[in-house]
C-alpha positions in Angstrom: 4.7 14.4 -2.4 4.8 15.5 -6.1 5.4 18.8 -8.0 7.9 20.8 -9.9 10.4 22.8 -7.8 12.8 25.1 -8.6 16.7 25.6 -7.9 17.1 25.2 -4.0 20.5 24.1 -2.6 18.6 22.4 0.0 16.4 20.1 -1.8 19.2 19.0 -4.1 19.2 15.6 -4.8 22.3 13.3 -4.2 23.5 11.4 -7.4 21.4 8.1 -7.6 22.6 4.5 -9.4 20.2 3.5 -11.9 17.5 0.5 -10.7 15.5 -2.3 -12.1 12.1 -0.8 -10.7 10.5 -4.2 -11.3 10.5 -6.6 -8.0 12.8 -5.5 -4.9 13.3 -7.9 -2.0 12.6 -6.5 1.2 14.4 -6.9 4.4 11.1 -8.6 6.3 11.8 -11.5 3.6 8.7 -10.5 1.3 9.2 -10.0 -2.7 7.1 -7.3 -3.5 6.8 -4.2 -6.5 7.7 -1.1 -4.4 4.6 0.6 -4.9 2.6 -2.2 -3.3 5.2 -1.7 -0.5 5.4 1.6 1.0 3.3 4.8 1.7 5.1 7.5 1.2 5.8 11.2 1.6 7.5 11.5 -2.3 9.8 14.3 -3.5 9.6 14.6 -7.8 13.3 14.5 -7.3 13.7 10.6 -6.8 11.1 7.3 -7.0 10.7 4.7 -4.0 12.4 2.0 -5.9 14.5 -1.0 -5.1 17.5 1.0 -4.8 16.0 3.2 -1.8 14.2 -0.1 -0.4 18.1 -1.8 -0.5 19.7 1.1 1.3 17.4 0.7 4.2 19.1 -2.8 4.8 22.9 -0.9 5.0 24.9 -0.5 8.5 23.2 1.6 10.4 24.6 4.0 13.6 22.2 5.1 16.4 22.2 8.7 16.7 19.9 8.9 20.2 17.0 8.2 21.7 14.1 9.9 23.4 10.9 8.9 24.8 8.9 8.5 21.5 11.6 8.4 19.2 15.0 6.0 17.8 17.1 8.1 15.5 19.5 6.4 13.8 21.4 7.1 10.0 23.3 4.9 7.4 27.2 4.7 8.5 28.3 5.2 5.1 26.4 9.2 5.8 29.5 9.8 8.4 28.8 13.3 9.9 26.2 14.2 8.2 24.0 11.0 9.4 25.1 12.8 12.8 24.0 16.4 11.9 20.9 15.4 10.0 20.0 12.8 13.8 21.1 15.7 16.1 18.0 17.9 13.9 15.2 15.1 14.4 16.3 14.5 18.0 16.1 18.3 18.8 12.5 18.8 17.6 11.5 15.4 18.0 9.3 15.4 21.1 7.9 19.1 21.2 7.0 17.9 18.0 5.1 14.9 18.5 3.5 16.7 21.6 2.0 18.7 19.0 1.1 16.3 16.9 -0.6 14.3 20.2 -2.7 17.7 20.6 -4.1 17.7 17.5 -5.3 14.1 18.0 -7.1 14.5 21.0 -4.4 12.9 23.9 -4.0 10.2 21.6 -0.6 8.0 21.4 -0.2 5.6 19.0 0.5 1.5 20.8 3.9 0.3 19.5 6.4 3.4 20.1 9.2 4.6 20.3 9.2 5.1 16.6 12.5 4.2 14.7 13.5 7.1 12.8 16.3 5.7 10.3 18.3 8.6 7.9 18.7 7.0 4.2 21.1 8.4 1.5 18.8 10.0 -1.1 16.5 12.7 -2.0 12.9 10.5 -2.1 10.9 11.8 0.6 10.5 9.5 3.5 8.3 5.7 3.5 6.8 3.6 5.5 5.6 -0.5 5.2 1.9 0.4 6.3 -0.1 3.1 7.8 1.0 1.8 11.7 4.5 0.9 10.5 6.2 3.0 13.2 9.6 2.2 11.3 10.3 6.0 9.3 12.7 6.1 6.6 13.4 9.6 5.7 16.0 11.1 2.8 19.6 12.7 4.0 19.1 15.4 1.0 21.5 17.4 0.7 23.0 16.3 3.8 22.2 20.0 5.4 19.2 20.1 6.6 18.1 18.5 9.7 14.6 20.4 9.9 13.4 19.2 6.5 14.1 15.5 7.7 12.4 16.3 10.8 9.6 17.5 8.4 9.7 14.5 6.6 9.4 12.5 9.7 6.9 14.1 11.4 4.5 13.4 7.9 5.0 10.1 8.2 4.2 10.1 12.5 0.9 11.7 12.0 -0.1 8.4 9.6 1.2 6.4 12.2 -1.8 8.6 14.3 -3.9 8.5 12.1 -3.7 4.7 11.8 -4.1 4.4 15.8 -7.3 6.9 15.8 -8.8 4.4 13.0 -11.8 6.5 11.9 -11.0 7.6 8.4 -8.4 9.3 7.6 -6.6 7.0 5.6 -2.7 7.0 4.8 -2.9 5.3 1.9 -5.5 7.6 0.3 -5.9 11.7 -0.5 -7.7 12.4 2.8 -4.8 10.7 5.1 -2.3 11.5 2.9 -3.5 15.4 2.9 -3.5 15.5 6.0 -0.1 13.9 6.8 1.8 17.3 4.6 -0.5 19.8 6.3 0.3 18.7 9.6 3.5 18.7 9.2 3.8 22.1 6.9 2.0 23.5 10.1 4.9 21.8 12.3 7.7 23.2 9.7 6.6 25.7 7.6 9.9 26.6 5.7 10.4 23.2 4.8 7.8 22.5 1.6 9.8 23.7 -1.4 9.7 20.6 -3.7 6.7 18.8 -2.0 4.1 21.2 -2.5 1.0 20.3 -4.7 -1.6 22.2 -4.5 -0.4 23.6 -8.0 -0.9 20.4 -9.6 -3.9 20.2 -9.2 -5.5 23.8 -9.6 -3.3 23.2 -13.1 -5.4 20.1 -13.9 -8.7 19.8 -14.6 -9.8 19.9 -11.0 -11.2 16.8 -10.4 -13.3 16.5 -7.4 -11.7 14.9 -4.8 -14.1 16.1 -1.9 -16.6 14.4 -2.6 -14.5 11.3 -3.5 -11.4 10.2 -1.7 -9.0 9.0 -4.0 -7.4 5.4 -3.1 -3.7 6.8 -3.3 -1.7 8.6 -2.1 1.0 9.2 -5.4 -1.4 11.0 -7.3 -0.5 15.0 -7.6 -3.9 16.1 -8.6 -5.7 14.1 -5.9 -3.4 15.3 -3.0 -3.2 18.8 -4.4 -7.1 18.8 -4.1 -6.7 17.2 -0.4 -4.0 19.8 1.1 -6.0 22.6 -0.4 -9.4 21.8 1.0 -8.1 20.7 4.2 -6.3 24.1 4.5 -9.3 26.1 3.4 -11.0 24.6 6.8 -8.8 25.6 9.3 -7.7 29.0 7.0 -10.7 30.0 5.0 -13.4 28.4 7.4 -11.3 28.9 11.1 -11.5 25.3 12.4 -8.7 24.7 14.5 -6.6 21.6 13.1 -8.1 19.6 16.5 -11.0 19.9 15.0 -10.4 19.2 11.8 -8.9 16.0 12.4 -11.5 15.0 15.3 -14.0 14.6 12.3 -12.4 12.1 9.8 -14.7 10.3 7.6 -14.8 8.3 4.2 -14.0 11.8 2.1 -13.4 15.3 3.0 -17.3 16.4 2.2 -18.0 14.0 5.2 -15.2 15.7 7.5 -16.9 19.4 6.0 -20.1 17.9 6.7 -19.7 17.2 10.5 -17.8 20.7 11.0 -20.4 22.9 9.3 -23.8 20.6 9.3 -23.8 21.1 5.3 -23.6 19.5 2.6 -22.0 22.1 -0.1 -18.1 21.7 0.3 -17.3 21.0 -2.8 -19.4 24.0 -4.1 -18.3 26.6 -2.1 -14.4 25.3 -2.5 -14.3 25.0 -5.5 -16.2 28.3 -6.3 -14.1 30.1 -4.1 -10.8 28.4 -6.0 -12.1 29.7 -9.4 -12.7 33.1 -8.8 -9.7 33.7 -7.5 -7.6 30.7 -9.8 -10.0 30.8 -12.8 -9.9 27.5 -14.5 -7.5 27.2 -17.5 -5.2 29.6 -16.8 -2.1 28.5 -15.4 -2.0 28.9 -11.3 1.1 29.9 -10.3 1.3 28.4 -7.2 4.4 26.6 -5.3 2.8 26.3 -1.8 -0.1 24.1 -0.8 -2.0 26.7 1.1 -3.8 30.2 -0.5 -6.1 30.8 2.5 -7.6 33.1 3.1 -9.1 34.5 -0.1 
């Protein structure tokens, strides 16, 4: 998740060593660039890189357990590991009952997930979109909703993975719908991720009708969280719905809720009249529905 962000005591990053950004070696024994490794939630603050890849390898103490859910943080994080863990553990489970809602009953094969706490200020990662192994930032150390946040992103690929029908983690659609989920789930908790901004500041790319293959791109996400909000805000599909009709792009998904074929036309219209092309949006949330 990309995007400027301002001053905010809890999204302040932890001093970070610099890396060779190259090759990393993985704990699974494969040598692979980091980008080709992970999908990710990303914070501007801090890249998936070797370093972050290494840490995942350190000591690690378990926090608790749950029935969906291992938490467990880095030693070397001491009491905050603990006070980040006791955060994820609280919310955990109401959480993921949520998030099972949403997806029609369905539970993902392969649980409990292992939820480990990493020193850093990244985001959080996975190896694949079923990887049910979450690696989520410490922060600042503080905040034990935002990692719950981050965690909770990272489940609903793991869903979305299991439901197998399009919305793909490792492209805008999945990866759009992984931060709205969980902005729903944790509202206060997107300072620093949000990108809608990027792209209404960009030239606006359509990304309706095409479904970017990646989920690092700004503009492409931007364009994903936005139109994915203005169905359930603008339009007043529930997020059940929503994510009960996945397809190869979001025009597809727009197509099966509303038996049209103008998404992109109306969004996008919409967008400009209100955030007129070329003049700068000022816009640190990923959601301006209704309008």
């Amino acid at each position: 998740m990309c995007g400027e962000h301002g001053e905010s005591t809890r999204l302040r990053s932890v001093p970070r060593e610099a890396v060779d950004e190259s090759e990393v070696r993985y704990t699974g024994g494969m040598t692979e660039t980091a980008d080709r490794l992970v999908h990710v939630f990303r914070h501007p603050g801090e890249t998936i890189v070797s370093a972050t890849l290494d840490r995942v390898a350190a000591l690690f103490g378990l926090a608790g357990a749950t029935e969906h859910f291992e938490v467990e943080y880095q030693r070397h994080l001491g009491y905050v590991g603990q006070h980040l863990a006791r955060g994820v553990l609280r919310d955990c489970e109401a959480d993921f009952s949520q998030v099972t809602e949403w997806f029609s009953g369905l539970v993902p094969a392969h649980l409990p997930f292992r939820v480990s706490i990493v020193r850093g200020s990244f985001g959080a990662f996975h190896d694949s979109c079923a990887d049910t192994h979450l690696r989520c930032a410490a922060f600042d150390g503080y905040n034990g909703e935002l990692v719950e946040m981050l965690n909770m992103a990272e489940a609903v690929e793991v869903f979305s993975a299991a439901q197998s029908a399009g919305w793909d983690c490792g492209a805008s659609n999945g990866e759009g719908l992984s931060r709205v989920l969980a902005t729903e789930l944790h509202p206060t908790q997107l300072d620093g991720f949000a990108t809608a901004g990027d792209w209404l500041n960009s030239p606006r790319e359509n990304f309706v009708d095409h479904n970017d293959p990646s989920d690092r791109n700004p503009q492409s996400t931007g364009c994903a969280v936005l139109f994915l909000n203005y169905l359930h805000y603008q339009l007043g599909y529930d997020w059940r719905s929503v994510v009960a009709h996945p397809g190869p792009t979001l025009a597809a998904s727009y197509r099966a809720l509303q038996n049209r074929d103008d998404g992109w036309e109306e969004f996008s219209t919409l967008l400009a009249r209100h955030y007129p092309p070329g003049r700068y949006a000022r816009v640190t949330t990923d959601n301006v529905f209704p309008l």
